[in-house]
N, C-alpha and C positions, 0 to 999 in steps of 0.2 A: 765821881759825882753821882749824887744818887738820879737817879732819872727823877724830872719833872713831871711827867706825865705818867700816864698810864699805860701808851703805845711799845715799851720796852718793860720788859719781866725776866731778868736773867735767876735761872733756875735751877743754875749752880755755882752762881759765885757773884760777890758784891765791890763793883769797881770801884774807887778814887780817882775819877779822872786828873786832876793837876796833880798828885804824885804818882798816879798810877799805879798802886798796889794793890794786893787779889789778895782778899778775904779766905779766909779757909772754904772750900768748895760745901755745900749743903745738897742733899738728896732733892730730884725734883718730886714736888707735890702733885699728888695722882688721883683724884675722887672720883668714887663712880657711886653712882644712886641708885638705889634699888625699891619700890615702892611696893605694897599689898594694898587691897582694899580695906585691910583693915590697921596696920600699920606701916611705919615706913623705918626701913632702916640705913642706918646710916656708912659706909664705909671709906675711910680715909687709907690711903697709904703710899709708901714715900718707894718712886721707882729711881730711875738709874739706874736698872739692872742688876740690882740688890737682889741675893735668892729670898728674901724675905720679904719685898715688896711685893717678887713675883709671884709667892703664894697666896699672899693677900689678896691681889689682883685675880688669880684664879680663884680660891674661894669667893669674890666675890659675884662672878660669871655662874660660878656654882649654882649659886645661891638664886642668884634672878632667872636661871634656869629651872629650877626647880619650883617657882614660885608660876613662872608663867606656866610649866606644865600642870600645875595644880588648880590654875583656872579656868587653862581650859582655852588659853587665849596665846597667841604670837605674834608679835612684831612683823607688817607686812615688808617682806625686803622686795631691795630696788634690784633691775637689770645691772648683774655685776659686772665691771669693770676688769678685775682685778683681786689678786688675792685670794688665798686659800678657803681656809675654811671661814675667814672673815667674808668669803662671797657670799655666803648664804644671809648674812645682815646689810639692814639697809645703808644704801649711799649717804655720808655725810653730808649735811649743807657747807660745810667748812671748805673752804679749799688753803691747802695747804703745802708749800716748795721747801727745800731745804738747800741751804747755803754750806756748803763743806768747808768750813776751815780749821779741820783736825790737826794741827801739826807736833807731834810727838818728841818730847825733846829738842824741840825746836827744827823740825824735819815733817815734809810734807806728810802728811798720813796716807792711809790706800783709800782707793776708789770706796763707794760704799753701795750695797744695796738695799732700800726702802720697803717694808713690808707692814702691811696694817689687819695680821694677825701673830698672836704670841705663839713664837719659833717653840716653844719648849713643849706645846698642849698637838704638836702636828701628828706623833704615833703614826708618822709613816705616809703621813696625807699628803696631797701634793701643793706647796707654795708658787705662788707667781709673786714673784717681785711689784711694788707700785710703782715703784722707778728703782732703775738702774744705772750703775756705774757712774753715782754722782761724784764727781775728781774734785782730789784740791781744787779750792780757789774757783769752785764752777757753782753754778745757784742754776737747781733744777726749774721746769715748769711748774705749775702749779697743778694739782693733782684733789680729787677727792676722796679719801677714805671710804673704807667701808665700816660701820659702828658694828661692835661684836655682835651677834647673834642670838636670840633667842633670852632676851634680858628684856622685860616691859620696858621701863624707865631710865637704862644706862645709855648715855648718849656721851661718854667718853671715847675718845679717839685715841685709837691706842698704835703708835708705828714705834718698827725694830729696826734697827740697821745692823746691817750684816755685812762684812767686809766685803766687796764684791765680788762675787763669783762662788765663792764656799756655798757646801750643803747646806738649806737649811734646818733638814734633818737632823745630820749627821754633826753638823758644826753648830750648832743651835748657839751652844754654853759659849760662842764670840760675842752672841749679837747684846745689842743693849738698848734699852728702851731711849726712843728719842721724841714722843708726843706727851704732850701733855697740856690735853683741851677739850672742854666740858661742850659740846654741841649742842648750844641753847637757841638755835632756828637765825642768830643774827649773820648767819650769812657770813661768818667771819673769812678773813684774809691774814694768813699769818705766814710768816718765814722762819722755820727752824734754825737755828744758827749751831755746827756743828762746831767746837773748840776740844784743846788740849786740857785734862785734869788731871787728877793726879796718878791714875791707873797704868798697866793693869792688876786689878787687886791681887794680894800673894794666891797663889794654886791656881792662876788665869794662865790660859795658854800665850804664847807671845804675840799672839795674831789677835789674841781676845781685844774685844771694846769696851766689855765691863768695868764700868771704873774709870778707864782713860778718859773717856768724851763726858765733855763738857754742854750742854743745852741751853742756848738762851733763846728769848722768842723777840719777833716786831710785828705788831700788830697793825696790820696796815688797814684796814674796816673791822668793823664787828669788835666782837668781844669773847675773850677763850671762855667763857664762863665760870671765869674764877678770879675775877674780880680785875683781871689786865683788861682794855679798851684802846680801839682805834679811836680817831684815825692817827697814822703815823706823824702827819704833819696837816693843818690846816692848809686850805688847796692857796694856791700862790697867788700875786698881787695879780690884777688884771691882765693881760695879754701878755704874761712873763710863764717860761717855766723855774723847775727849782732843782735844784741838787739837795738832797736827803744826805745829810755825808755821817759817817760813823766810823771811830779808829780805837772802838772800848777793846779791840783784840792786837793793837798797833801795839810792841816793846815800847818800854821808857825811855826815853831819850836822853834821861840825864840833864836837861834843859828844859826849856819852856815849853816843849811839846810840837806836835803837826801844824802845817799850816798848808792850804788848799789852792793854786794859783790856777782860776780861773782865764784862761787866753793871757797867760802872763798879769791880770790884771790883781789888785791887792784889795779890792774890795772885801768888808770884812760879811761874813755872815750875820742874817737877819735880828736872830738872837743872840747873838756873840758877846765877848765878856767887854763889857762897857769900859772897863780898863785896856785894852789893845785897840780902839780906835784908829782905823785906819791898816788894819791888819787883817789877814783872812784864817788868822788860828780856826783851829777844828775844835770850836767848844761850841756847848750847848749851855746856858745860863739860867739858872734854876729859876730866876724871876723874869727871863727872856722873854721876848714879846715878838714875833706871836711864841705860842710855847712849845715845846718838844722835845723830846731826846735826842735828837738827832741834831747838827750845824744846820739852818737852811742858809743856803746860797741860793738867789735867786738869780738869775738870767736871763736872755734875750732866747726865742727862739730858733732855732740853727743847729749847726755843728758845731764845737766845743772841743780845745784841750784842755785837757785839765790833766794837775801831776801835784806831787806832794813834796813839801820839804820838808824834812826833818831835823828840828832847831835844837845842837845840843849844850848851847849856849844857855848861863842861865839868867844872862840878860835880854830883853826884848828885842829881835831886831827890827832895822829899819825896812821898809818894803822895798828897797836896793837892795839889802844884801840877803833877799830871798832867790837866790840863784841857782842852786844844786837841786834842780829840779829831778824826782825822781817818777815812776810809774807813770809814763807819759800815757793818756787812753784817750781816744776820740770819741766821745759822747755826740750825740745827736737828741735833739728834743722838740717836742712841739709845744707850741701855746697851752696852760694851762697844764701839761703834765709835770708829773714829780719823778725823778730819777732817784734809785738808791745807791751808793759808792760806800764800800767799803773797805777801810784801808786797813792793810795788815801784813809783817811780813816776819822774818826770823830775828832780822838787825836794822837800827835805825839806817842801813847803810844798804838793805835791800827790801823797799817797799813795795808793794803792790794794790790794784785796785780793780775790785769786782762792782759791777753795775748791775742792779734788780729793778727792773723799770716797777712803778705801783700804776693798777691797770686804773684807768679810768673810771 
């Protein structure tokens, strides 16, 4: 289904949610802007960890490097954080986690580590990770970048993942570009979402990411500045919280698809497909109300199970014979907050559920 909004931008591949089939993967889009007093120029180009995007992207560093040294003028940077040579450029307004769900042939992938300067321009320099050893099926904290260095007007965000623990010297040619977002001051709030592609491309080491990983974004406030937009989901009905639910990385079922069984209860989600009535399938309904990408389920404040069924029947069931309940998780919620759950696993027959609270 194509997403309704604008809070979901997947950056390498185009879902069908009701049959569920994956689009041939496409390179994700990488702009960075480079401005003079007297002209401005423009550069586009397509990362993924492409060696072609990467040289672009480095000529483009080039370039605003050479232009700010010509003025005479540099980008004041912030108290670093983190990161190598990206320390010397200013702190991102953006804050930004990432969700691991690489799973490789249908097999969990390895740990990864987060870096927001390009592994291949280091010559030896030293990297600190921005987060580490983010594991299958785990969604990091939220982190701010650091914006490249020494560029007037580039306020792209640019993070690598690198399998965890490798050199980033020496292992550089694993890692692969996983950002991709324009820092235009709105404060944005985004979740990386790590997935299986088609990689690793032929001459890739077995361990390489180039290729393999998949990137999609949710944009939970702000805006990447490239035309995706929070928020995730409009904030919930008065003194209710909400479950955010998302299964665009769940297998086919071969049937009607997921459905969500809040405290065993079948209430169906807020915007859910006006044909299952009385059902809690995991859809989002392009003219749903209120709108989203996401299922909302709304709820009471408290503690919560919640588990998943996997229907592979391809006729409707009744809210009896929602039984086989799987990825049983104890959610907790307050008034007013939104919870992220996403469901995903190898086989309709081992699901699982990762939870991303969206901060207040």
């Amino acid at each position: 289904m194509r997403a309704p909004t604008n809070s979901r931008r997947e950056t390498t591949a185009v879902y069908d949610r009701k049959r569920r089939t994956v689009a041939s993967p496409t390179s994700m889009r990488f702009s960075l802007l480079v401005a003079t007093a007297a002209a401005a120029v423009s550069i586009t180009a397509c990362g993924g960890g492409s060696p072609n995007a990467s040289s672009a992207a480095k000529a483009a560093n080039s370039a605003g490097a050479a232009i700010s040294a010509a003025l005479g003028s540099a980008t004041a940077a912030s108290a670093p954080t983190s990161g190598g040579k990206a320390a010397a450029g200013p702190t991102s307004t953006a804050s930004i986690r990432i969700l691991n769900l690489y799973a490789p042939g249908g097999k969990p992938g390895p740990a990864v580590d987060i870096y927001d300067v390009q592994l291949n321009e280091l010559n030896g320099a030293k990297a600190t990770p921005l987060l580490t050893n983010v594991a299958y099926g785990t969604v990091s904290k939220y982190v701010h970048p650091h914006l490249p260095p020494g560029v007037l007007y580039t306020k792209a965000v640019q993070l690598e993942a690198l399998p965890a623990g490798e050199n980033p010297n020496t292992q550089s040619g694993d890692a692969t570009s996983v950002g991709d977002l324009i820092d235009d001051g709105s404060n944005a709030e985004v979740t990386e979402i790590l997935s299986a592609a088609s990689g690793p491309l032929p001459g890739q080491s077995a361990t390489s990411l180039v290729g393999a990983v998949g990137v999609s974004q949710r944009i939970e406030r702000g805006d990447d500045g490239q035309g995706g937009k929070g928020p995730a989901a409009p904030t919930p009905p008065g003194g209710q919280a909400e479950l955010l639910v998302d299964d665009t990385l769940a297998p086919q079922t071969g049937g009607t698809g997921y459905f969500l069984m809040v405290d065993r209860s079948c209430a169906p989600p807020l915007n859910g497909d006006p044909n299952a009535k009385g059902l809690p399938e995991i859809f989002a309904a392009a003219s749903g109300s209120p709108m989203s990408s996401f299922s909302l389920f709304a709820t009471s404040p408290g503690t919560h199970q919640v588990s998943v069924i996997a229907w592979t029947s391809g006729q409707a069931p009744t809210c009896a014979q929602l039984t086989d309940l799987q990825a049983k998780t104890s959610v907790t919620v307050t008034a007013g907050q939104q919870l992220e759950l996403y469901v995903y696993g190898n086989a309709p027959t081992s699901m699982h559920i990762t939870t991303a609270p969206v901060p207040n």
